[in-house]
C-alpha positions as CSV (number, residue, x, y, z in Angstrom):
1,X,40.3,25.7,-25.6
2,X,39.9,29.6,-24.7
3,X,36.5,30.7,-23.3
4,X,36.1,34.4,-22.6
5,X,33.0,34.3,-20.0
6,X,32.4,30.8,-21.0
7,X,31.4,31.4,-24.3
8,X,33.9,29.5,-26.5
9,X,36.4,31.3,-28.7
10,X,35.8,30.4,-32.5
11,X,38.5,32.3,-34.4
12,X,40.8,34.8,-33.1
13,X,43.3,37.5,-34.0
14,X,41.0,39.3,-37.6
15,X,42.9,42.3,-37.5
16,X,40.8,45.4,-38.6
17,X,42.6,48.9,-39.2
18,X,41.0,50.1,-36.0
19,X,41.6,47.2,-33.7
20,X,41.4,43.5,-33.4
21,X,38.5,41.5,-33.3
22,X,37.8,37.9,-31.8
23,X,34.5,35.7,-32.8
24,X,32.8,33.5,-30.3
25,X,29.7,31.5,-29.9
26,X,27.7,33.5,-27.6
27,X,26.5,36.9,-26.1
28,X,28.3,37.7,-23.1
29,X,25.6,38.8,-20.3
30,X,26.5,40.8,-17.5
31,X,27.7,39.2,-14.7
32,X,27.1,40.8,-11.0
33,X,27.0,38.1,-8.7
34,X,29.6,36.8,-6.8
35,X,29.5,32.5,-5.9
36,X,28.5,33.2,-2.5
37,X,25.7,35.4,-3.7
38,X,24.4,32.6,-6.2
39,X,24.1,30.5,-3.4
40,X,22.2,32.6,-1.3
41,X,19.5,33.4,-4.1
42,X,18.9,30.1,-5.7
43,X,16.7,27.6,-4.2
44,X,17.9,24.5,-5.0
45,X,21.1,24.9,-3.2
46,X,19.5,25.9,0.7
47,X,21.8,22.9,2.2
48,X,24.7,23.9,0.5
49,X,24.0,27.5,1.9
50,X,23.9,26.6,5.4
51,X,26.8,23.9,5.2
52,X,28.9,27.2,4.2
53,X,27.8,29.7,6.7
54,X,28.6,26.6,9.3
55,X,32.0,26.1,8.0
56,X,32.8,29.6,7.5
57,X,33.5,29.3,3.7
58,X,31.7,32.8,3.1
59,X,34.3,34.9,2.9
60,X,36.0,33.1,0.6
61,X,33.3,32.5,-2.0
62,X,32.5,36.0,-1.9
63,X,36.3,37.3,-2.1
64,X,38.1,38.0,-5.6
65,X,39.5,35.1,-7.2
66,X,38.9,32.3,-9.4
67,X,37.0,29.3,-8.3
68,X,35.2,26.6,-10.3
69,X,32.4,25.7,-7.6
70,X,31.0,22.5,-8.0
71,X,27.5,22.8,-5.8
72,X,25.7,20.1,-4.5
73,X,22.2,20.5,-5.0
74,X,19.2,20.2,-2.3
75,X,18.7,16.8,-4.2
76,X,22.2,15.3,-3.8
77,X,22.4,16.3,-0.2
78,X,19.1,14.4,0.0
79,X,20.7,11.0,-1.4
80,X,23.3,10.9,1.7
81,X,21.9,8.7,4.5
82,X,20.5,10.9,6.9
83,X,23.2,9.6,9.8
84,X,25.9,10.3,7.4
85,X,25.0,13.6,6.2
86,X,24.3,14.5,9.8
87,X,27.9,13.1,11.3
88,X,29.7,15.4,8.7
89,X,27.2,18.1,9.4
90,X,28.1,18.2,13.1
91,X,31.5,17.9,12.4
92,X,33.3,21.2,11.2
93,X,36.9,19.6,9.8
94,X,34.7,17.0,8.1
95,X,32.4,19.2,6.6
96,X,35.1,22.0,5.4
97,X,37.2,19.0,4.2
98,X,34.1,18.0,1.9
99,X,33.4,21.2,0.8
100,X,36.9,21.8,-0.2
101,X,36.7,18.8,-2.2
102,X,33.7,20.7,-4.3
103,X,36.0,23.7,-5.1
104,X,38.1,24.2,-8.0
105,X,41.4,26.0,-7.3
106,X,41.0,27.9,-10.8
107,X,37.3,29.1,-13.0
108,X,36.9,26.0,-15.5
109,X,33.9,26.3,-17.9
110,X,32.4,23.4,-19.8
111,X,33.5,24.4,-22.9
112,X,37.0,24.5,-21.7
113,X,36.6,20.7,-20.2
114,X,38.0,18.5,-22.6
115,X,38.0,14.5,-21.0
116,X,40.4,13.1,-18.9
117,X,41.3,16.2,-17.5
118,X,42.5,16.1,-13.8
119,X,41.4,19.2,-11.7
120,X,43.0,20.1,-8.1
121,X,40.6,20.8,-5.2
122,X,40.9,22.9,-2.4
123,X,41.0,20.5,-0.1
124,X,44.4,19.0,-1.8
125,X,42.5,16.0,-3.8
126,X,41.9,15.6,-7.4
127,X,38.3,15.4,-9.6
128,X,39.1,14.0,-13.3
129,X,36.8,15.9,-15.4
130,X,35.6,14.9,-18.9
131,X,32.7,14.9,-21.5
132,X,30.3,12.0,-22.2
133,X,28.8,13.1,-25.6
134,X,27.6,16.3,-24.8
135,X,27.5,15.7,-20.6
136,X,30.1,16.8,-18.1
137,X,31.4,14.2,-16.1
138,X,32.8,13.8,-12.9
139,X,35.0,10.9,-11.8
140,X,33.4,9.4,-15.1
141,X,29.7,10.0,-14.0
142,X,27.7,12.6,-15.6
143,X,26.2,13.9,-12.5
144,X,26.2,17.8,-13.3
145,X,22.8,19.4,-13.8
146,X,23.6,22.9,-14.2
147,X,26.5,24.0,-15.8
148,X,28.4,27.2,-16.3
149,X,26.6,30.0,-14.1
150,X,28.7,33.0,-14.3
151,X,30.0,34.9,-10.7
152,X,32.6,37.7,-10.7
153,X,34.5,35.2,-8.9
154,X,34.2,32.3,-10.9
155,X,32.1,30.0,-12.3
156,X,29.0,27.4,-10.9
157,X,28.1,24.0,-12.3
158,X,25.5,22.3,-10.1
159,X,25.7,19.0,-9.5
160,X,23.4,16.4,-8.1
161,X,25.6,14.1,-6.1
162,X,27.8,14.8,-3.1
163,X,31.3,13.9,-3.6
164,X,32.2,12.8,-0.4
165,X,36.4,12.8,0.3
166,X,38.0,10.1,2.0
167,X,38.8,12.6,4.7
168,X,35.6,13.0,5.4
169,X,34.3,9.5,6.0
170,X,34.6,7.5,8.9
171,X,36.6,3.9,9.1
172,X,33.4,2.0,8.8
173,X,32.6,4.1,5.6
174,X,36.1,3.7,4.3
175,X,36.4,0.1,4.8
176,X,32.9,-1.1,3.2
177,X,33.8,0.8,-0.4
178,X,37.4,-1.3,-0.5
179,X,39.1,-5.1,-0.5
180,X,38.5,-5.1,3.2
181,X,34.7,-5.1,3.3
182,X,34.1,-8.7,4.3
183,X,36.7,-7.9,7.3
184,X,34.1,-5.0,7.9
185,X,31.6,-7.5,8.1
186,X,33.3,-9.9,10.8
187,X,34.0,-6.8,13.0
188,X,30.2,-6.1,12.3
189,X,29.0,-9.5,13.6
190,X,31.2,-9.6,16.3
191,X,29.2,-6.1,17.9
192,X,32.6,-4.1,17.1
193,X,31.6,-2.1,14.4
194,X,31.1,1.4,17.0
195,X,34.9,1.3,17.2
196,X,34.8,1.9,13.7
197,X,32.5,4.5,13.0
C-alpha cells in the first residue's frame, strides 16, 4: 500500500504526453511542523511534552528523519497509577526506555497499516499493528484516537493508553502480569514485596 503524505495512492503510472500523473484519495495540505513542534502546540499532549524535554528526546523529534510517533495523550498518562507514572517519571532510563517504545523507527500512516503487521521501536521492541474494521490497533487494542497528523519528520497518531515496556517496569510490576503472580502474592504477605519494587 503506497501513501504519498498519507493520502492513499489509487492508481498510478497514467502516462500523459507532458508527464505522468498519479490519482489518490485526498488533497495534500501543507505540512510545516516538525513532531516536536506538534507536541508543543497541542493540548492534549502537555505530559507527553514534559516527559520529552526530561528525557532529552527534543532534538531528535525535531531533527530530519522519519518517525511514526505514537503519543500518549494527557488522558492515557492519567490511567497510570499515580506511583507508577511517578517512579518512571523520576527515573530518566525508565522513562527514555518507554518513550522509545512509542516511536516508530520509520513514518507509517494508517492507510499503509494493513493487520498483523509487526513494527520495530526505538527502544529495540516490537508493536504489531493492525486494523479492526475501520480502527487502528495496537497489540490488538484499538486504543488510537488521533491518527495520521502530518510533521516534516514524520507522522503522529495519538493514542489514549501508555504502552508501558517491560524495561520500564519494576519486578513487582513484572511479576503480577505473568504465571508467577500468586508467588507475588506470598512475597506480598510475607512484608517482602519493597524488595521487589
Amino acid at each position: 500500500i503506497v501513501t504519498v503524505n498519507c493520502a492513499r495512492l489509487l492508481k498510478a503510472d497514467h502516462h500523459a504526453t507532458n508527464g505522468v500523473v498519479h490519482v489518490i484519495d485526498k488533497v495534500i495540505a501543507t505540512t510545516t511542523n516538525t513532531i516536536q513542534q506538534i507536541i508543543e502546540t497541542e493540548e492534549s499532549l502537555e505530559t507527553l511534552r514534559a516527559a520529552v524535554a526530561a528525557s532529552d528526546l527534543n532534538s531528535l523529534l525535531e531533527s530530519e528523519g522519519q518517525y511514526t510517533l505514537l503519543a500518549p495523550t494527557n488522558e492515557a498518562f492519567e490511567k497510570i497509577p499515580r506511583e507508577t507514572l511517578n517512579r518512571i517519571l523520576g527515573d530518566p532510563e525508565a522513562l527514555r526506555d518507554l518513550l522509545n517504545h512509542h516511536i516508530l523507527k520509520s513514518a507509517m500512516c494508517a492507510e499503509a497499516i494493513i493487520a498483523g503487521l509487526t513494527m520495530e521501536t526505538l527502544e529495540g521492541t516490537t508493536l504489531d499493528v493492525g486494523c479492526s474494521g475501520e480502527e487502528l490497533t495496537l497489540n490488538g487494542k484499538p486504543i488510537i484516537a488521533n491518527k495520521d497528523v502530518l510533521a516534516t519528520n514524520g507522522v503522529v497518531h495519538f493514542v489514549n493508553e501508555l504502552l508501558i515496556p517491560d524495561s520500564a517496569k519494576t519486578l513487582f510490576e513484572l511479576a503480577q502480569e505473568s504465571e508467577v503472580s500468586k508467588s507475588v502474592e506470598f512475597f506480598r504477605q510475607a512484608g517482602l514485596s519493597s524488595h521487589l519494587t
